[in-house]
Kinemage of the C-alpha trace (Angstrom):
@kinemage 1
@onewidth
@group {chain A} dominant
@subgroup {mainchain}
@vectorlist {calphas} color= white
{ca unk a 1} P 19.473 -5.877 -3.226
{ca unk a 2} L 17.269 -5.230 -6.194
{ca unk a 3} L 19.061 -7.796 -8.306
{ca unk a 4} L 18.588 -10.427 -5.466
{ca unk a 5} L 14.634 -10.004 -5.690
{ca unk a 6} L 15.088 -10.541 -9.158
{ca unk a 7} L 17.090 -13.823 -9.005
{ca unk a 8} L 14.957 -15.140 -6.000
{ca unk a 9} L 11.615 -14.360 -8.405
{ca unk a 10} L 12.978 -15.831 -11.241
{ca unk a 11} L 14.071 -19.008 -8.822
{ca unk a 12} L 10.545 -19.364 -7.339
{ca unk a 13} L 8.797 -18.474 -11.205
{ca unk a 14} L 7.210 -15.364 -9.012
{ca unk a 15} L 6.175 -12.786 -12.178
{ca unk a 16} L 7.911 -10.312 -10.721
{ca unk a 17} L 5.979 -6.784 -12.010
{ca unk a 18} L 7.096 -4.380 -13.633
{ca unk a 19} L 5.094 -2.201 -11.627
{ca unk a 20} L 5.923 -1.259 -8.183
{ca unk a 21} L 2.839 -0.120 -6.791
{ca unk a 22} L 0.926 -3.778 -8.359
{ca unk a 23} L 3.610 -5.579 -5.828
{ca unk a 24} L 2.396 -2.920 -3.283
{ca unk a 25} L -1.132 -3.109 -3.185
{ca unk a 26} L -0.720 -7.034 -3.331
{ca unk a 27} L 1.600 -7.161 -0.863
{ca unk a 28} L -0.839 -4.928 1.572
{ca unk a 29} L -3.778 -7.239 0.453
{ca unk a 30} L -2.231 -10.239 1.898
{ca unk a 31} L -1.371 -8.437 5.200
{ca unk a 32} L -5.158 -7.186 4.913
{ca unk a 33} L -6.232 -10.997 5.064
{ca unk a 34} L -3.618 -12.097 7.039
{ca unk a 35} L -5.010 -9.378 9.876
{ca unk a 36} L -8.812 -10.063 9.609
{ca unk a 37} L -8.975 -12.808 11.661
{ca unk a 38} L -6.307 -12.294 14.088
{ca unk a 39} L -7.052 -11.143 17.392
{ca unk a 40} L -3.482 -10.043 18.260
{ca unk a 41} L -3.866 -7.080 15.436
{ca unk a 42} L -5.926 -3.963 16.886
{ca unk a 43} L -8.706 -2.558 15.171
{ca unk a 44} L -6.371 0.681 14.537
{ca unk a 45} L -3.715 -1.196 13.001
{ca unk a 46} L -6.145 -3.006 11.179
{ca unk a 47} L -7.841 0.294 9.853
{ca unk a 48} L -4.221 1.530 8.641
{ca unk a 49} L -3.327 -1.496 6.462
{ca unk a 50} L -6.881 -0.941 4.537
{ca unk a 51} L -6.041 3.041 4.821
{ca unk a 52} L -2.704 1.588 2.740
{ca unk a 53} L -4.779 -0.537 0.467
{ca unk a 54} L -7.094 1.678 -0.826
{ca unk a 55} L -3.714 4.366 -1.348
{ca unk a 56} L -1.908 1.454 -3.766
{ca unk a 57} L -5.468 0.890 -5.256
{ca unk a 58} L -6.160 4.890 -5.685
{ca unk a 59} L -2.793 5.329 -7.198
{ca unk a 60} L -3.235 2.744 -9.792
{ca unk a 61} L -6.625 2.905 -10.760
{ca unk a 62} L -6.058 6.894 -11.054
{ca unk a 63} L -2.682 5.954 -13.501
{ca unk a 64} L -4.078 2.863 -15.119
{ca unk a 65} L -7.598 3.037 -15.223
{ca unk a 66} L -8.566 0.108 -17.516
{ca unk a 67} L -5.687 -1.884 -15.744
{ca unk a 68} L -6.965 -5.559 -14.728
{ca unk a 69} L -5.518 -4.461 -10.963
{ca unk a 70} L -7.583 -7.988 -9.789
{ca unk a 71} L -6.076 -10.184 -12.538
{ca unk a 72} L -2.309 -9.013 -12.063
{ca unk a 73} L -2.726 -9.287 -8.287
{ca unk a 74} L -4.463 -12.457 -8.563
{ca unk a 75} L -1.797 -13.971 -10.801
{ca unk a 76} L 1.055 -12.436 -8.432
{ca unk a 77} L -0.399 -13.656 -5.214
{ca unk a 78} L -1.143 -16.981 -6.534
{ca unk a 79} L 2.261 -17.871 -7.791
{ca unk a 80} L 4.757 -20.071 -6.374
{ca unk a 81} L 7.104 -18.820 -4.154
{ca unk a 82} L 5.300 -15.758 -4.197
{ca unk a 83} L 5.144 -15.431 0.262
{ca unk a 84} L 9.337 -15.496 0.101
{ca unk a 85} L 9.099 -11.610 -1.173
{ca unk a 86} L 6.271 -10.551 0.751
{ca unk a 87} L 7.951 -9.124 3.990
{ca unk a 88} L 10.511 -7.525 1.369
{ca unk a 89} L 7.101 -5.842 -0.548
{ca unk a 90} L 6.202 -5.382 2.733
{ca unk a 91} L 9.213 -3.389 3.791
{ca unk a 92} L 9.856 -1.156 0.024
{ca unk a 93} L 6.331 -0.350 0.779
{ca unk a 94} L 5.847 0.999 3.859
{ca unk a 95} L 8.451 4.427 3.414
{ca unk a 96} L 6.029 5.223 1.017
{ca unk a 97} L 2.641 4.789 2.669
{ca unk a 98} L 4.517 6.181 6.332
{ca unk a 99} L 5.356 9.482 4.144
{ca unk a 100} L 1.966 9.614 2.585
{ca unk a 101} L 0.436 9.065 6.041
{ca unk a 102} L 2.138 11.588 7.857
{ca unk a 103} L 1.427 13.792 4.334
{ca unk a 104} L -2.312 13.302 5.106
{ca unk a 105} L -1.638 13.792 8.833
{ca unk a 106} L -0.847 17.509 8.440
{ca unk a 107} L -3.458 18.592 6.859
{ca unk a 108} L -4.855 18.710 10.493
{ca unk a 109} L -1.465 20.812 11.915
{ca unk a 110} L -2.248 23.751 10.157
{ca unk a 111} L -3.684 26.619 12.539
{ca unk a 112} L -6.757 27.800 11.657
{ca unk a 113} L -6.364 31.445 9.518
{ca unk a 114} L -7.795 34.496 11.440
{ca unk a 115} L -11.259 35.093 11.365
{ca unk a 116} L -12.036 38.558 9.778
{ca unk a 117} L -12.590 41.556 12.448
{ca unk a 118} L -16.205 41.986 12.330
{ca unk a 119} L -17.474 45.386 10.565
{ca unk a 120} L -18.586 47.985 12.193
{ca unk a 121} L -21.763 49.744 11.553
């Protein structure tokens, strides 16, 4: 499958990246847009795929901090051909952000630890 994103990219002159998580966070950008002004997407859905944004955008500014994240998603985005790999993105993506998510998630599934037996006098 991976060699068939690489033929379709090079067919469409998509720059495919090198890096995975630059495809991600561009990928979850455009669904960000894409979901702003649609009615039809709740406002928890909505909140998730800017929850997944600002994981891509974490990860890579915390790897790559004097990356040009804007410039590299601007130029990937922008190029031709470019919305014929974005449901793929889309779908390499998500395991990722779901595992993170749920990750995240139990934090909260932990019981509390015993509070200490108060002392006697």
């Amino acid at each position: 499958m991976f060699s068939f994103l690489l033929a379709a990219a090079a067919a469409n002159q998509v720059p495919f990246s090198k890096d995975r998580d630059v495809r991600c966070l561009a990928a979850y950008l455009v669904a960000a847009g894409e979901a702003q002004d649609d009615a039809s997407v709740s406002a928890e859905d909505k909140a998730g795929i800017q929850s997944i944004v600002m994981y891509f955008l974490g990860k890579l500014s915390a790897r790559r901090p004097d990356a040009d994240l804007r410039g590299e998603v601007m130029t990937l985005v922008g190029s031709p051909g470019y919305s014929a790999l974005l449901t793929a993105d889309i779908q390499n993506c998500s395991a990722e952000a779901e595992e993170r998510g749920k990750y995240l998630s139990s934090f909260g599934d932990t019981p509390d630890p015993a509070k200490p037996a108060a002392a006697k006098p």
